[in-house]
N, C-alpha and C positions, 0 to 999 in steps of 0.2 A: 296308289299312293305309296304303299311298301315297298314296290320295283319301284319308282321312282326318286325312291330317298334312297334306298339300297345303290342307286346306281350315282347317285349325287356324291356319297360319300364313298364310293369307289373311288371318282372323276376325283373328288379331293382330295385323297390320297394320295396321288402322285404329283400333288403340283410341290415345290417347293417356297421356303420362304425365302426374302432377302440375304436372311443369316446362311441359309443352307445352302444358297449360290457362291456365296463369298468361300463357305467353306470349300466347295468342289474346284474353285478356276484358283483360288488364293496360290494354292502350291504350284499354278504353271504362271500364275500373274501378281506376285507380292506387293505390287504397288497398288491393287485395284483396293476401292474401297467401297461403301454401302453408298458415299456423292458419286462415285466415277458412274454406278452404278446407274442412279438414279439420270444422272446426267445423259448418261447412253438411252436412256428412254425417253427424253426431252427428245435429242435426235432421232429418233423413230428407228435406233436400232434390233428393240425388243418393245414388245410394249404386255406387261405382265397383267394378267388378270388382278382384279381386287376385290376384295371379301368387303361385305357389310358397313366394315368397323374402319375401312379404307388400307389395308395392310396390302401389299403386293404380294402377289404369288406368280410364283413362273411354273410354265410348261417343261419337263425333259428338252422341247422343240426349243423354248427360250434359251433352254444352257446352252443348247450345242449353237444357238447361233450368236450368242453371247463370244463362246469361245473359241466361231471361227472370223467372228469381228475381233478381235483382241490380238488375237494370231496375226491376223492383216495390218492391223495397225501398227505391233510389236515390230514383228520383220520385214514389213514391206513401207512402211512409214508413211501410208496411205491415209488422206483426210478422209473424214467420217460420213461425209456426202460421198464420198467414191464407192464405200465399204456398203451403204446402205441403199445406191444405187445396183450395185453385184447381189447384195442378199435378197432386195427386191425382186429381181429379175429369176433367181434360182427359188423362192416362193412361187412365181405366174408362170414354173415349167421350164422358163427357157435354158438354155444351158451357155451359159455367158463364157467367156477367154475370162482366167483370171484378171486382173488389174494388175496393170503392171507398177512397178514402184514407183513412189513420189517424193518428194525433197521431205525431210525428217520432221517430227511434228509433234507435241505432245498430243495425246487423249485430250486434253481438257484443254482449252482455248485462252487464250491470254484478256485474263479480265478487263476492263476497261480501267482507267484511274486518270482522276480528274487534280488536277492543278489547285492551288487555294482560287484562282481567279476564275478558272475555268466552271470549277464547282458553284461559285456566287453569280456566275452568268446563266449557269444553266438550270439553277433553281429558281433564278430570280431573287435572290436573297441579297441585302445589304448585309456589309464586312458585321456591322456591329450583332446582327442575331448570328451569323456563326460563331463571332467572338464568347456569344455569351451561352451558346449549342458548348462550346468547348469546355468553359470554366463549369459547366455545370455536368458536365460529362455526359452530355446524350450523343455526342459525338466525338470521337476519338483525333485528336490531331495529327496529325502526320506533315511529311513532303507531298504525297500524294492523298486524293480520296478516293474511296469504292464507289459503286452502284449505292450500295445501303446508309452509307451518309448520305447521299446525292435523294435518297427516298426522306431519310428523317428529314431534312431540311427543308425538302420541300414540305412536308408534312407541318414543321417549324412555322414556315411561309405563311399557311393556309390557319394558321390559329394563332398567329402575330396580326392579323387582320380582323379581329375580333376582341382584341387585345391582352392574349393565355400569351406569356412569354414563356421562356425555356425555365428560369425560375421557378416558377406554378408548376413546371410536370417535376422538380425533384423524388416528389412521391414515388411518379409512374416509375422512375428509374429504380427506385429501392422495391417496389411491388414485381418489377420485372425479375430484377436479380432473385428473391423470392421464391418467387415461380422456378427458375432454375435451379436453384437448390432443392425444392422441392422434386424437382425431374429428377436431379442426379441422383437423392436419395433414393428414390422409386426405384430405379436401375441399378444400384449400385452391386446386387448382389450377381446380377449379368456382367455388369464391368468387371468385378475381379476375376471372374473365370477365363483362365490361358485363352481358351479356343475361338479361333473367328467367326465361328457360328456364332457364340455368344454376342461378342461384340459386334457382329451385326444385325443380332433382332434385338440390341439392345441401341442400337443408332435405328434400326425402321420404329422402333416404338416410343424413340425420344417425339419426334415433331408431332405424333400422335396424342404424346401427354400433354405439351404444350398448346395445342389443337384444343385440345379439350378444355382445360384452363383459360383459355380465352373464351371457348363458349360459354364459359361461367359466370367470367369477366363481364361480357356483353350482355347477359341475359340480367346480369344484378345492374348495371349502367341503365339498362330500358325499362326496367321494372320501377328505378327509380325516376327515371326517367317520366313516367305516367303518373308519379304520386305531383310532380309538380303542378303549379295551377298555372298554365302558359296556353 
C-alpha cells in the first residue's frame, strides 16, 4: 500500500497542469490559450490525463507533442487532421516523411453563424419567441447567430410548448449573471497575477466552479422537485 502510494505520488509529480502548459509553449506560441488548448484535445491531438475533481493534467509526452503540433501548424500551415494523423503514426512506431505544407489556416476553425432566418428555421422557432429571446436578453442580437443562441432557442422552443415563455426565465438570467460574479470573485486573486500560469488555472478552474454550481442548482430543483404532490 506504501510503495504504491509512494509511486502514485511520484507518477503525480510530473504531470502538469493547464496553467503550467500554457506557461512552457506561451513564449514560443503567444497566441495559444487554455480554449486553443482545450480545443486541440477535442481533436485527439493530446488527450491529458484527469484527476478526481475533473482538472486536466498533461504528461512531459503531452508538451512535446503539443509543441511539435503547434510548430506544424504555425510554419507549415497544416490542418489539424494532417498533424494528428503524422503524430499518430510516430506514437505506433512508424516513422512517417514529414507533411508537407498546406494552404494557411488558423488553429481554431471558423465557427458556424446562422442568419435571423436561418437561426428560426433550424430551431424551429417562430420570428415572435426570438423577438421576445431578445427583449428580454436571453439572447444577444446581432447580424449573425452562434451555435449557443441556436442551443438557447431551441431550448426557448421546447418550454414555449408548455407554455414558460422567455418572460418567466428573467430570473434564470439574473441567477445566471450571479453565478458569474460569484466565479469571477473566486478567481480574482489568480486573475491579477501577471503570469500565464496563473491565468490559466484560473480559466481550467472557472467551468469547474460553474460545474459545480449547477450541481447545486440541480440538486435544490429535484429535491424540490419530490416535495411536490404530482
Amino acid at each position: 500500500m506504501g510503495a504504491a502510494s509512494a509511486r502514485g505520488r511520484s507518477e503525480a509529480a510530473g504531470l502538469l497542469s493547464i496553467g503550467q502548459v500554457l506557461a512552457r509553449l506561451t513564449p514560443d506560441f503567444p497566441a495559444l490559450t487554455s480554449s486553443k488548448l482545450r480545443f486541440l484535445e477535442v481533436q485527439g491531438i493530446v488527450t491529458p490525463r484527469r484527476t478526481e475533481s475533473g482538472y486536466r493534467k498533461f504528461t512531459p509526452a503531452d508538451l512535446e507533442r503539443l509543441r511539435l503540433a503547434l510548430t506544424l501548424q504555425r510554419d507549415h500551415y497544416l490542418p489539424l487532421s494532417v498533424i494528428r494523423e503524422y503524430l499518430d503514426d510516430i506514437d505506433a512506431g512508424r516513422d512517417p516523411a514529414p507533411p508537407a505544407d498546406s494552404v494557411p489556416r488558423s488553429i481554431m476553425p471558423t465557427a458556424r453563424r446562422y442568419r435571423r432566418d436561418e437561426l428560426l428555421r433550424t430551431a424551429g422557432a417562430g420570428a415572435q419567441l426570438l423577438n421576445d429571446a431578445l427583449s428580454t436578453g436571453l439572447i444577444t442580437g446581432g447580424e449573425t447567430y452562434d451555435e449557443q443562441a441556436l442551443g438557447m432557442l431551441r431550448a426557448l422552443v421546447a418550454l414555449d410548448r408548455h407554455g414558460i415563455e422567455p418572460r418567466h426565465l428573467r430570473n434564470l438570467k439574473q441567477s445566471a449573471e450571479r453565478d458569474v460574479a460569484l466565479v469571477e470573485s473566486a478567481l480574482a486573486p489568480l486573475r491579477r497575477r501577471p503570469d500565464a500560469a496563473s491565468r490559466g488555472r484560473a480559466a481550467d478552474i472557472a467551468p469547474e466552479l460553474a460545474r459545480r454550481i449547477s450541481d447545486v442548482r440541480e440538486a435544490l430543483i429535484r429535491a424540490s422537485l419530490d416535495r411536490l404532490d404530482i
